[in-house]
C-alpha positions as CSV (number, residue, x, y, z in Angstrom):
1,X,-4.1,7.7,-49.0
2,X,-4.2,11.3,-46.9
3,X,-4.3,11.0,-43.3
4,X,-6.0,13.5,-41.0
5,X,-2.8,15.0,-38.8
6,X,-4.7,14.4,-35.4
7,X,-4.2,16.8,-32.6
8,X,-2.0,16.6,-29.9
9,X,-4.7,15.5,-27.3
10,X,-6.1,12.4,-29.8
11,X,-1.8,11.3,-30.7
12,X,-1.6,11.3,-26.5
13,X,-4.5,9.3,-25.7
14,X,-3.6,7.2,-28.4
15,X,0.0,6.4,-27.6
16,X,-1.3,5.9,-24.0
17,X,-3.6,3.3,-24.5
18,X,-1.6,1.3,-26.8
19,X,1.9,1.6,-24.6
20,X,-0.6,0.9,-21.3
21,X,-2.2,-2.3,-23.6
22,X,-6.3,-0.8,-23.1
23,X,-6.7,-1.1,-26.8
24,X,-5.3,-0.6,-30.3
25,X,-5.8,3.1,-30.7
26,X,-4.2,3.3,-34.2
27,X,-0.7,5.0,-32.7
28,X,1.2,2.9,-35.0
29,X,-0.8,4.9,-37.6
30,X,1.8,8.2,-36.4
31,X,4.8,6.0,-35.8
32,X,7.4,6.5,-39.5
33,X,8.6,3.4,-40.2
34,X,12.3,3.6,-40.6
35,X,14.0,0.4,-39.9
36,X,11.4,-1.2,-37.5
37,X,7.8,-1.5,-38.0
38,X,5.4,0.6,-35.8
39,X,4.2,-1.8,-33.7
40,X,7.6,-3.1,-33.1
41,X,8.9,0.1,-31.6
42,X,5.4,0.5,-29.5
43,X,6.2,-2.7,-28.1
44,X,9.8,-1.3,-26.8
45,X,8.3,1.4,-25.2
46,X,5.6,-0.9,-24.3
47,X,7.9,-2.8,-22.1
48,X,9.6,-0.1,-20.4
49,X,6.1,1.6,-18.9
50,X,5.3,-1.8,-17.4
51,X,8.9,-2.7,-16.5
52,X,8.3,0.9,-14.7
53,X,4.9,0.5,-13.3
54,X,6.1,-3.0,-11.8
55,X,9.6,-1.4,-10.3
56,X,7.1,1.2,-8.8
57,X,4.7,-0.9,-7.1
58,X,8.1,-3.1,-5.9
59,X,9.0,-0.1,-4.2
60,X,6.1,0.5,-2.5
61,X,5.4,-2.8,-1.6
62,X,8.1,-4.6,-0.6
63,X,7.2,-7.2,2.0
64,X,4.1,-8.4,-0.3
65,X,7.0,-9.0,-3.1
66,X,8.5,-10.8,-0.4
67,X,5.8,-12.8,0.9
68,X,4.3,-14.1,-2.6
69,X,7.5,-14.3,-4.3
70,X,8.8,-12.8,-7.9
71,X,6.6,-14.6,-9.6
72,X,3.2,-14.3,-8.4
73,X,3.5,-10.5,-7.3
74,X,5.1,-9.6,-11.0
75,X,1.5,-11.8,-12.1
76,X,-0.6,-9.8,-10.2
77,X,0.9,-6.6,-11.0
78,X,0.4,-7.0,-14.6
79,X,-3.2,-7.9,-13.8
80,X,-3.6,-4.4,-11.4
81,X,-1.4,-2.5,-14.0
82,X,-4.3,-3.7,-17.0
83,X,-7.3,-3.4,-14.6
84,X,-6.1,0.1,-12.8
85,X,-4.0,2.0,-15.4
86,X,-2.0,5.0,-13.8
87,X,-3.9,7.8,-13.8
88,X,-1.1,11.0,-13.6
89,X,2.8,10.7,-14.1
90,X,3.0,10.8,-10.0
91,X,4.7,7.3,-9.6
92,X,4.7,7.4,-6.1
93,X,1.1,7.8,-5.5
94,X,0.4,5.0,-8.1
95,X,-1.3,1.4,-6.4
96,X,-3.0,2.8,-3.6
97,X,-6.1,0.0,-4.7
98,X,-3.6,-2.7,-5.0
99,X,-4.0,-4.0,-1.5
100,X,-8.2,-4.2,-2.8
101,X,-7.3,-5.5,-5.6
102,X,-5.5,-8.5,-3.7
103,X,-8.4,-9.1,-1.5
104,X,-10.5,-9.5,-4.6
105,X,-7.9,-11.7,-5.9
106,X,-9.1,-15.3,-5.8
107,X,-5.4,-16.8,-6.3
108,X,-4.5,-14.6,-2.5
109,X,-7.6,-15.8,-0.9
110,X,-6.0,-18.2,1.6
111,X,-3.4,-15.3,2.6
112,X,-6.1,-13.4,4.1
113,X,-3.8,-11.3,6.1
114,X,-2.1,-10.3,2.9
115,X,-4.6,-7.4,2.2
116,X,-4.2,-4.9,5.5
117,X,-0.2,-6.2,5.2
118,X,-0.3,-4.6,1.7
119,X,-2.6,-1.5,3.4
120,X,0.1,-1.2,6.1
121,X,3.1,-0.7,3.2
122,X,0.6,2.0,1.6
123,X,0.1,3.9,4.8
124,X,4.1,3.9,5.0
125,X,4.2,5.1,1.4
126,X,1.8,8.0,1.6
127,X,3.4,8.9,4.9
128,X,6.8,8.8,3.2
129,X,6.0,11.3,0.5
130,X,3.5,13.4,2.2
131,X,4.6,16.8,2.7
132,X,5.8,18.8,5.4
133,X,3.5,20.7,7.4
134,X,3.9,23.0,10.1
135,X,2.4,21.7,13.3
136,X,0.0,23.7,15.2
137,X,0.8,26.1,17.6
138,X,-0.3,25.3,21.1
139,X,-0.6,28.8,21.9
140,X,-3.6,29.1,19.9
141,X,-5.6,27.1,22.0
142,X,-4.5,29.0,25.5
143,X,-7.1,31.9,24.7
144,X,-9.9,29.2,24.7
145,X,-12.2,28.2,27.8
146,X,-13.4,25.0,28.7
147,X,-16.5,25.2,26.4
148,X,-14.2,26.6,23.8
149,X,-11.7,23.9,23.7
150,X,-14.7,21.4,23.7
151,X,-15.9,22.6,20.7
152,X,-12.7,22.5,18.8
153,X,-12.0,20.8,15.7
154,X,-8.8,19.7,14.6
155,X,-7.1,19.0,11.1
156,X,-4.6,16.0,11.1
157,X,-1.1,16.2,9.3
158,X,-1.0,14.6,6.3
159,X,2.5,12.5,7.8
160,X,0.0,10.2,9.9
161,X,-1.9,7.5,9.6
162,X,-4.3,5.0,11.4
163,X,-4.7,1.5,10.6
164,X,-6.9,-1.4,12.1
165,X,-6.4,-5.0,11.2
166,X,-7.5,-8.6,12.5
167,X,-3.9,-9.8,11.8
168,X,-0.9,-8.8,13.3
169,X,0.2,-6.8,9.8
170,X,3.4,-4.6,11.9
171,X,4.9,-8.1,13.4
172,X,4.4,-10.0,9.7
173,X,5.9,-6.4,7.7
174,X,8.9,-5.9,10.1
175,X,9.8,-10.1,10.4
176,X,10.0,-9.9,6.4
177,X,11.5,-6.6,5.8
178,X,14.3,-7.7,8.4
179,X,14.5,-11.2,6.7
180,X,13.7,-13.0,10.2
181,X,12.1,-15.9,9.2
182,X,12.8,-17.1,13.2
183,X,10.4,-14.0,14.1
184,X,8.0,-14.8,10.7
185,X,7.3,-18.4,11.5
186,X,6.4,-17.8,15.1
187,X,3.8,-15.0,14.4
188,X,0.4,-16.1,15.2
189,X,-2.2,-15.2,12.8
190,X,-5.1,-15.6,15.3
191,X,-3.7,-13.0,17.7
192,X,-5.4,-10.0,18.9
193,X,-6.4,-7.5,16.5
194,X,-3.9,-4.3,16.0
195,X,-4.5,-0.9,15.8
196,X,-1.8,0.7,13.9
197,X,0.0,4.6,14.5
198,X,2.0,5.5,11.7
199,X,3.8,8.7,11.6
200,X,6.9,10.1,10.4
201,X,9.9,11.1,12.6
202,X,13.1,13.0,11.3
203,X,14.7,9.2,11.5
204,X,12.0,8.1,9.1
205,X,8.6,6.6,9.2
206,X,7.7,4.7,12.7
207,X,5.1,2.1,12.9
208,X,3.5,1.5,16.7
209,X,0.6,-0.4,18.4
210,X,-1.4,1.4,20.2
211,X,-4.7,0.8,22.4
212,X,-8.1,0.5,21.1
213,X,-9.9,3.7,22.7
214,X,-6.7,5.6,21.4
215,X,-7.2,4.8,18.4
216,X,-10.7,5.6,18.6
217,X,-10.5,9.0,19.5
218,X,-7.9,9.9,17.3
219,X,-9.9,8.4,14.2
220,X,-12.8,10.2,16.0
221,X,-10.4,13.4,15.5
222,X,-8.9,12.9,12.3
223,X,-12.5,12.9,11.4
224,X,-13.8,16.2,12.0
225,X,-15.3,15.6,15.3
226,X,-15.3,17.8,17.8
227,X,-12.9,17.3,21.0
228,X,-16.0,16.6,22.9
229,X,-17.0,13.8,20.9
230,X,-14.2,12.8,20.2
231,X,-12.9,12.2,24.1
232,X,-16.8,10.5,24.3
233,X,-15.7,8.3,21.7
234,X,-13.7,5.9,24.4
235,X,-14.0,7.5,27.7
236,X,-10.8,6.8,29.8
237,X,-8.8,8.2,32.6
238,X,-5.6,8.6,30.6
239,X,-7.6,9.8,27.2
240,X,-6.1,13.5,28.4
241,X,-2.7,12.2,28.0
242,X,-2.9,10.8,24.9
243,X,-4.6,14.2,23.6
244,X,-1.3,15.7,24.7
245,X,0.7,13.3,23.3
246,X,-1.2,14.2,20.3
247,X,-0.5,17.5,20.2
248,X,3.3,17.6,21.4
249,X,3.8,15.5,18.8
250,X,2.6,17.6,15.9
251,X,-0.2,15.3,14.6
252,X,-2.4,18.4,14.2
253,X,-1.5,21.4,11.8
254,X,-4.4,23.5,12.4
255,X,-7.8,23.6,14.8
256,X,-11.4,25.7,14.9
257,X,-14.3,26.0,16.8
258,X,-18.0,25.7,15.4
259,X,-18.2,29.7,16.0
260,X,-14.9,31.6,16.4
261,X,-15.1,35.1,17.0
262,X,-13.3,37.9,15.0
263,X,-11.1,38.9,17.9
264,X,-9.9,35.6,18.3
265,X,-9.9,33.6,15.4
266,X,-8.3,30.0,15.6
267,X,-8.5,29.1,12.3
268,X,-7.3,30.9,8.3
269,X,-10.4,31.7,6.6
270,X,-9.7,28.7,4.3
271,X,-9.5,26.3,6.9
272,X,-12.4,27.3,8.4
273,X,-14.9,27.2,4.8
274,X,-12.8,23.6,4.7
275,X,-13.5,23.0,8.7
276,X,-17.9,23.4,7.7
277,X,-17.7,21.6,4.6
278,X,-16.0,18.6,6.4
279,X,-17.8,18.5,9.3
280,X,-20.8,16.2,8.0
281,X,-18.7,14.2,5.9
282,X,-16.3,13.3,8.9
283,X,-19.3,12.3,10.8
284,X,-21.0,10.3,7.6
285,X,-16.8,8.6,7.0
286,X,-16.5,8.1,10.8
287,X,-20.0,6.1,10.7
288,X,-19.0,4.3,7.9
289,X,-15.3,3.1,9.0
290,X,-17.2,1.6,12.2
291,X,-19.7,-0.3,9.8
292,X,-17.0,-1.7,7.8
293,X,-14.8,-2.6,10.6
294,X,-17.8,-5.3,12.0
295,X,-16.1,-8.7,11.3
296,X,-17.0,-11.0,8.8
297,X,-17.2,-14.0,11.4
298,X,-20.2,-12.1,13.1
299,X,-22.3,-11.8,9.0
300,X,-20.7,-14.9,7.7
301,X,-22.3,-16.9,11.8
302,X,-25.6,-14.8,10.7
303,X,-25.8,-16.1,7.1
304,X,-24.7,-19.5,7.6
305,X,-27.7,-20.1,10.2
306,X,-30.2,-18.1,7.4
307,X,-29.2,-20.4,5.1
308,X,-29.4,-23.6,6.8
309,X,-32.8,-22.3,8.8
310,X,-34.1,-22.2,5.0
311,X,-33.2,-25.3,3.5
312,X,-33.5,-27.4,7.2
313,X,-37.2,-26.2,7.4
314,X,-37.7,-27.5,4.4
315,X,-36.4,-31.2,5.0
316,X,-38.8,-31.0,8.1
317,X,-42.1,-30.3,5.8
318,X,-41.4,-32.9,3.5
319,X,-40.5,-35.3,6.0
320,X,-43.5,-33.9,8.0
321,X,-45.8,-35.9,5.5
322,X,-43.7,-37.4,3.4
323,X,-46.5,-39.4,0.5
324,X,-47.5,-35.6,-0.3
325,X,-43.8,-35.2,-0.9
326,X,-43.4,-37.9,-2.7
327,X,-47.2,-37.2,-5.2
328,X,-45.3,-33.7,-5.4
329,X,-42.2,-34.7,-7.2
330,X,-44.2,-36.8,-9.1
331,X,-46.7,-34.4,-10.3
332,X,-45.7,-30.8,-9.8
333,X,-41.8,-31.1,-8.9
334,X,-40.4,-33.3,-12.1
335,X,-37.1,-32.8,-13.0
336,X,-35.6,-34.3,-16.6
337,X,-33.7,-37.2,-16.2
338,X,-34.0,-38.2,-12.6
339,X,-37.3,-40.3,-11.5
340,X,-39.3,-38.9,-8.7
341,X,-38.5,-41.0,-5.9
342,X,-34.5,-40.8,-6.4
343,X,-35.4,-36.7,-6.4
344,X,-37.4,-36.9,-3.5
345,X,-34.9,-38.6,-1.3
346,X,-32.1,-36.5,-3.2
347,X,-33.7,-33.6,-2.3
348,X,-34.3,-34.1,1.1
349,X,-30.8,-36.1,2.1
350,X,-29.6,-32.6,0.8
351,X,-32.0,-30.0,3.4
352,X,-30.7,-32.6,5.8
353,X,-27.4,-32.9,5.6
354,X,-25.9,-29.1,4.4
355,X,-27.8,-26.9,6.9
356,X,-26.2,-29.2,9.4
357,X,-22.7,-28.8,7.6
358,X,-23.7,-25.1,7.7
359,X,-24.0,-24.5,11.5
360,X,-20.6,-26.2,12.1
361,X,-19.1,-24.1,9.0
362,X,-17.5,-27.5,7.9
363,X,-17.0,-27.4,4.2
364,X,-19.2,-24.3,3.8
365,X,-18.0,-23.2,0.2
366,X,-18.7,-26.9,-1.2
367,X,-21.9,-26.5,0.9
368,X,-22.5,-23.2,-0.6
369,X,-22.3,-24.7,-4.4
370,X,-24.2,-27.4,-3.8
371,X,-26.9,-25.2,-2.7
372,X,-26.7,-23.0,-5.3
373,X,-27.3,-25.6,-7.7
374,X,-30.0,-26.7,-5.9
375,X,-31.9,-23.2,-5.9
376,X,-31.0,-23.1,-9.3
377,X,-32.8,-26.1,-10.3
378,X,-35.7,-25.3,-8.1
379,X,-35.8,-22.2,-10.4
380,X,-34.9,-23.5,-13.7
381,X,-37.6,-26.2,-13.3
382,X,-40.1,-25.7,-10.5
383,X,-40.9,-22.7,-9.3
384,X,-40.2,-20.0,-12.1
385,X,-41.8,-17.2,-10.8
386,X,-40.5,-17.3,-7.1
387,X,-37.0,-15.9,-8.2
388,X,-37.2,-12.9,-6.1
389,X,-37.1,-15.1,-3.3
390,X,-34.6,-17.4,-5.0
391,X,-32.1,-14.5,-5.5
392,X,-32.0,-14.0,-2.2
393,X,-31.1,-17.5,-0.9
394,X,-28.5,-17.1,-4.5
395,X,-26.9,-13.9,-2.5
396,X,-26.5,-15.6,0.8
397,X,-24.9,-18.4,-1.1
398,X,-22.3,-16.5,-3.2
399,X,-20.6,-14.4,-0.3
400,X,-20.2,-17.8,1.7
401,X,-19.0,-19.3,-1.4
402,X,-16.8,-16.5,-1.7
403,X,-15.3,-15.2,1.5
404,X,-15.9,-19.0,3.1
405,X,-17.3,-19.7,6.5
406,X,-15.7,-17.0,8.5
407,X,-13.8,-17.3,12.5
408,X,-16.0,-19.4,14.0
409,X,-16.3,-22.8,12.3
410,X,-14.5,-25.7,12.2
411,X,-13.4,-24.7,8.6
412,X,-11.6,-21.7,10.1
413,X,-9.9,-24.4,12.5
414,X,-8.5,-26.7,10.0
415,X,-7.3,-24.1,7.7
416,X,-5.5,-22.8,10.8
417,X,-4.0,-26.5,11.5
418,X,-2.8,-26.4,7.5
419,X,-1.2,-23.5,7.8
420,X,0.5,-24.1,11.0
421,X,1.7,-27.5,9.0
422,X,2.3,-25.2,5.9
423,X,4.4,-22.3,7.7
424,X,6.8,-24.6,9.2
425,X,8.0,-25.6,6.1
426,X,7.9,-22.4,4.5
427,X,8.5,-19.8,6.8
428,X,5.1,-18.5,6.4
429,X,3.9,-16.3,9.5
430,X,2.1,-19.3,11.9
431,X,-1.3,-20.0,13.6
């Protein structure tokens, strides 16, 4: 049998996706078979790429390999390394969506701090390898006015980065790198949040707290905003100072106004086309990093009371005239299997007792099932048609069933008294 020779591009992709496991491509169809059968010597090189790709991702994340052990982070690398395939040969910019791919991760979800600590490795990474760039020169901004300076944009160095987390990710990443587990098991995990600095020094890459309205007005910066609104960002007396601090320290490699003029241009002509076309997406990314930094405690409080307002209000109709309740499930609300009466008081011992289970956030993801089931037999077998209103009490459900009852409930509290229990015998960071 004659087989077509296939060009370059096809004998790549192919040997890709077999050695990366997507698919069988047919590679083994190119591979001569002298000694060893194709597959067989895919299989070797097989084994070196993901003995690579895991050696990679060790590198760059150290304390996670630490904190979850050989065995679980090798795991979950093999499951990241089949779900996000490398994309270019550029090994150190490989796993930048592992720390989302951990958050997703339903075997991590009780080390919720284990995301932003994996986020916190990545911003060391990328601040590692980033290039050198030459920092601005102050000078450029002495020909400026008041108005002028207001209206100046700057462009960050690529050697920095900001980071904002509900856990106290810097204490948890040094304790392990430094192997204290003294210093570990003493970290709190319900502390204050941090907002993270990381730069790069000549001595290496430094990680440091710094205040909130700091770190609002240099995200504010990094974003395109003008110096105006950035400084309006977090008004203090000592947001000047900072700004200096900024700039002595070379976090900016080049600035612009909205309108320079030709005599006095503060900006190359490429960083000024790259200035306008940034502008409105700094604004729309500076928006959107405030939206996504809103806690989860404040949705998960709103849903949980949704929820419970739905099913409570319910309970109170029934029980409001409870014979028509009762002629319902024996006429219109029959379910197989069940008489009416047991469904009735089944029903209703339910809307009673989880909307109150709810508003404590006591076992709010066995809540959360249970409640699922019940809208799903409401729609299976009662009211067919209402699903658009069912879906929504389904989606409600699923992210507290998911992500759990959030900061403020009495789940949060025991979980915190587990793993105050747990840390002491493993070292674990503490409540």
């Amino acid at each position: 049998m004659t087989m077509c020779t296939p060009t370059l591009l096809e004998l790549q992709l192919a040997v890709r996706a077999d050695l990366l496991g997507l698919a069988d491509a047919g590679a083994a169809e190119y591979v001569v078979a002298e000694g060893l059968a194709p597959q067989a010597r895919l299989a070797i090189y097989r084994n070196t790429v993901n003995s690579t790709l895991l050696k990679a991702l060790q590198l760059s994340y150290p304390a996670i390999h630490a904190l979850v052990g050989e065995e679980f982070f090798e795991g979950a690398v093999r499951l990241f390394i089949e779900q996000c395939p490398p994309s270019h040969a550029q090994l150190d910019s490989y796993g930048a969506t592992f720390p989302d791919f951990l958050a997703r991760m339903p075997e991590a979800a009780s080390l919720d701090y284990l995301p932003d600590t994996a986020r916190l490795e990545w911003a060391v990474n990328e601040v590692l390898h980033a290039p050198d760039a030459k920092p601005l020169d102050l000078r450029r901004l002495e020909r400026l006015n008041e108005d002028g300076l207001g209206s100046t944009r700057f462009v960050s160095s690529p050697a920095v980065r900001l980071l904002k987390s509900d856990f106290p990710v810097d204490a948890i990443w040094r304790a392990v790198l430094a192997h204290d587990d003294k210093a570990l098991a003493g970290i709190r995990l319900d502390a204050s949040p941090v907002w993270l600095n990381i730069y790069r020094r000549a001595v290496g890459v430094e990680v440091r707290q710094i205040a909130d309205w700091q770190w609002r007005i240099t995200t504010a910066l990094f974003a395109g905003l003008s110096l105006h609104d950035a400084l309006a960002e977090a008004p203090d007396r000592d947001a000047h100072v900072w700004l200096a601090s900024l700039l002595a320290s070379g976090y900016f490699v080049d600035a612009g106004t909205l309108g320079p003029t030709p005599e006095s241009p503060l900006m190359t002509r490429e960083s000024q086309s790259a200035l306008r076309g940034s502008t409105l997406n700094g604004r729309i990314l500076h928006v959107i990093g405030w939206l996504e930094g809103g806690p989860y405690t404040v949705l998960a409080l709103l849903l949980r009371f949704a929820v419970a307002t739905v099913f409570w209000n319910s309970a109170m109709t029934k029980l409001a005239d409870w014979n028509t309740a009762l002629e319902l499930f024996r006429e219109d609300y029959r379910l197989p299997l069940l008489a009416p009466e047991f469904s009735a008081y089944l029903a209703v011992s339910i809307e009673l007792t989880t909307p109150v289970l709810l508003v404590l956030g006591l076992a709010t993801r066995p809540v959360a099932f249970v409640l699922l089931g019940m809208t799903t037999v409401i729609e299976v077998f009662v009211y067919p048609l209402a699903w658009p209103t069912h879906i929504q009490w389904a989606a409600m459900l699923l992210v507290l069933l998911c992500r759990g009852a959030g900061g403020w409930s009495l789940d949060h509290l025991l979980y915190r008294r587990l793993s105050t229990v747990s840390s002491n015998r493993s070292g674990r960071p503490a409540d």
